[in-house]
VEXRO-176929 format. One line per field, with one value per residue (C-alpha): residue number from 1; x negated, y negated, z negated. Coordinates in Angstrom, 3 decimals, m for minus. Example, Ala and Ser with C-alpha at 12.3 -4.5 7.8 and 13.67 -1.06 7.14 Angstrom:
# VEXRO-176929
nr: c(1 2)
xx: c(m12.300 m13.670)
yy: c(4.500 1.060)
zz: c(m7.800 m7.140)
***
This chain:
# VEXRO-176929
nr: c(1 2 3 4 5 6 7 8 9 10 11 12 13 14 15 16 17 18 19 20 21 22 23 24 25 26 27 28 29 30 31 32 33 34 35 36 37 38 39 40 41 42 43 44 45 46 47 48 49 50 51 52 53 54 55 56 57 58 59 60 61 62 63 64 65 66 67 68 69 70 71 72 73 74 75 76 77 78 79 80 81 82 83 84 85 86 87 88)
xx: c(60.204 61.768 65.794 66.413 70.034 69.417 66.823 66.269 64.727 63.020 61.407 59.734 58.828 56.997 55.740 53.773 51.894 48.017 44.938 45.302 48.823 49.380 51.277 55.194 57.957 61.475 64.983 67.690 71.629 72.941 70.065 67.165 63.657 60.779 56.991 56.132 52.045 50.560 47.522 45.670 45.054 41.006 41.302 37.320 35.809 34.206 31.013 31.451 31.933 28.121 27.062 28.009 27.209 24.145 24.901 28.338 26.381 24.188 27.575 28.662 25.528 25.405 28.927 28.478 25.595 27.400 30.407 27.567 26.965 30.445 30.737 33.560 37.137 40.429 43.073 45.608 42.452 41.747 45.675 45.812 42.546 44.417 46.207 48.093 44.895 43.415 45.494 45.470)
yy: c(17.090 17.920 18.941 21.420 21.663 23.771 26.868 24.870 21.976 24.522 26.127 22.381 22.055 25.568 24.608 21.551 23.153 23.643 24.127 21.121 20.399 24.326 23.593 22.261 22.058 21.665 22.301 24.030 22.668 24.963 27.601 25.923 24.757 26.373 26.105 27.480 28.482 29.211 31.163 31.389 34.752 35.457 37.543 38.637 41.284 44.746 43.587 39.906 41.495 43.583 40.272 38.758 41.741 44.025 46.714 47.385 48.179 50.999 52.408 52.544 54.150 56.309 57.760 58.303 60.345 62.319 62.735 64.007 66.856 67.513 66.307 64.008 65.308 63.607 61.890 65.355 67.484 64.705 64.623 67.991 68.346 66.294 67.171 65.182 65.922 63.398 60.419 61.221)
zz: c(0.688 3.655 4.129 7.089 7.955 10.676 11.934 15.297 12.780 10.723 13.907 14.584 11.836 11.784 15.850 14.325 11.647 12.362 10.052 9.165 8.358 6.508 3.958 4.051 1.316 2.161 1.282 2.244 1.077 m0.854 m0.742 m2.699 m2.534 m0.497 0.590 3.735 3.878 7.447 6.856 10.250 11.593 12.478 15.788 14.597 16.843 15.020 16.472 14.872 11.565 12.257 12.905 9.807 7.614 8.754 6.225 7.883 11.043 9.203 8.110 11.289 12.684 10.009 10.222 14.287 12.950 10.780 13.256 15.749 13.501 12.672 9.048 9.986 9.060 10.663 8.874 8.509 7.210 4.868 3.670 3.567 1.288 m1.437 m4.553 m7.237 m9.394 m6.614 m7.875 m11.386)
***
């Protein structure tokens, strides 16, 4: 386990971790024990997600259909549509 006596060794620490090397456990004097977890972010496009999963592209599809005939609502309609009865 690692001791970090100050935030400009923490923040070298933090630098050096990859996919790799995700996980790290140190210490802090007088503060206590910690493990720090990097969990990657995917930067996936919309269209990579179609790719991987061919029923999200018939949703979309379908839903530009729908907008098309003017069966989509916005967000306010929908907010304003709902009751507490909606949550019960």
């Amino acid at each position: 386990m690692n001791k970090v006596l100050s935030s400009e060794e923490l923040m070298k620490y933090i630098h050096e971790m990859n996919r790799e090397n995700s996980v790290m456990q140190f210490s802090i004097p007088g503060k206590g024990q910690f493990t720090l977890v990097l969990q990657e972010e995917e930067n996936q496009s919309i269209e990579e997600d179609v790719i991987k999963n061919p029923q999200l592209e018939m949703m979309f599809k379908e839903s530009e259909e729908q907008y098309k005939k003017g069966l989509g609502m916005t967000t306010s309609e929908l907010l304003k549509s709902l009751t507490e009865k909606d949550f019960i």
